[in-house]
C-alpha positions, 0 to 999 in steps of 0.5 A, a space after each residue: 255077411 250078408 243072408 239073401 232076405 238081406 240082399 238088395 233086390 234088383 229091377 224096378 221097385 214095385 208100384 205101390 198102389 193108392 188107397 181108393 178114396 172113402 166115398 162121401 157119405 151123404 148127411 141125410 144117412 143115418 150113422 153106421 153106428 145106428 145101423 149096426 145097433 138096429 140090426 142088433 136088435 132086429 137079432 136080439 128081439 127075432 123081429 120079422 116085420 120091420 117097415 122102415 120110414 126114410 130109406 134115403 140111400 139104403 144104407 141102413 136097410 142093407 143091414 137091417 135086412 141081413 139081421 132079418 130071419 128067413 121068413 121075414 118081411 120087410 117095408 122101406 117106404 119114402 117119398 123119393 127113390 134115392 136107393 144106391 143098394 140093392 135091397 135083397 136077402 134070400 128068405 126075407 121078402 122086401 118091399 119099397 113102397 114109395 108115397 107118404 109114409 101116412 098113406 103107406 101104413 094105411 095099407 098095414 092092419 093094427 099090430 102088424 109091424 114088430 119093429 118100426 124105425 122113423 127116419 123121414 119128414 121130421 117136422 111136428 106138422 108130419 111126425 105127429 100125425 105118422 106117430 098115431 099112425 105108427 102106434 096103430 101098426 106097431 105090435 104091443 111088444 114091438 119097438 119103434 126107433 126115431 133117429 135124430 131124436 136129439 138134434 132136432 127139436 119137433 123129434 124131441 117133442 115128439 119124445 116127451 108127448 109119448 112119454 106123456 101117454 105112457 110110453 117106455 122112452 130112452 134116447 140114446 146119443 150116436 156117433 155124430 150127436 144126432 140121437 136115436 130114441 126107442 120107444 115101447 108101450 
């Protein structure tokens, strides 16, 4: 005996409809991974002025954003305009100031900033002297994130001079093995 979920239906079977395909996500983008982690701690730490250095494509800014309390101030600075996301939350005030990232920060006073995160020029010639200049914006309890502290060199140098002068260091490994190193006074 047949029941009626057990009949065959009768007309035309349904279409069934293809996935859209996973857009590509370009290399220069920080792993999902490092997003979800810096927006972590932007809720774990209450940091309310975040400057990002790198913004690239957005992706990492969206979620770092939306981590941010009201009240919140956020800087993405880069030397190019890649954006493809609208950076907005409401009750966080946000600015996209484009330029080198040295002459960007020469605009902030000393210990403005509670959280810094690094993902430009990664080369000794431009992070060494970025570096110092983080250092002078950066608060004494703020953390400064570099992404690809890993696979690349000069950002491994880079590691290992701070910890020369006394900075707390931990890199940690990402998804895609590029590395994202935290640094504290």
């Amino acid at each position: 005996m047949q029941i009626q979920e057990d009949k065959p239906k009768r007309g035309r079977p349904k279409k069934v409809q293809e996935a859209e395909p996973i857009p590509q996500r370009h290399g220069w983008n920080s792993e999902v991974d490092v997003a979800d982690f810096l927006a972590a701690l932007i809720s774990m730490t209450g940091a309310k002025r975040v400057l990002e250095i790198g913004v690239f494509e957005g992706e990492t800014s969206i979620k770092m954003i939306e981590a941010m309390p009201n009240g919140s101030y956020y800087v993405g600075n880069d030397i190019n305009n890649y954006r493809k996301h609208v950076l907005k939350k409401s009750g966080v005030v946000v600015d996209l100031l484009m330029g080198k990232s040295i002459n960007v920060m020469g605009q902030f006073e000393d210990e403005f900033f509670d959280l810094i995160f690094v993902d430009g020029d990664h080369s000794w010639a431009n992070i060494l002297p970025e570096f110092k200049e983080v250092e002078r914006i950066i608060s004494k309890t703020g953390v400064i994130a570099y992404h690809d502290a890993i696979h690349m060199g000069d950002v491994a140098n880079l590691m290992n001079y701070a910890k020369q002068y006394n900075y707390n260091v931990i890199t940690l490994n990402t998804s895609e093995g590029r590395g994202l190193a935290l640094i504290q006074r």
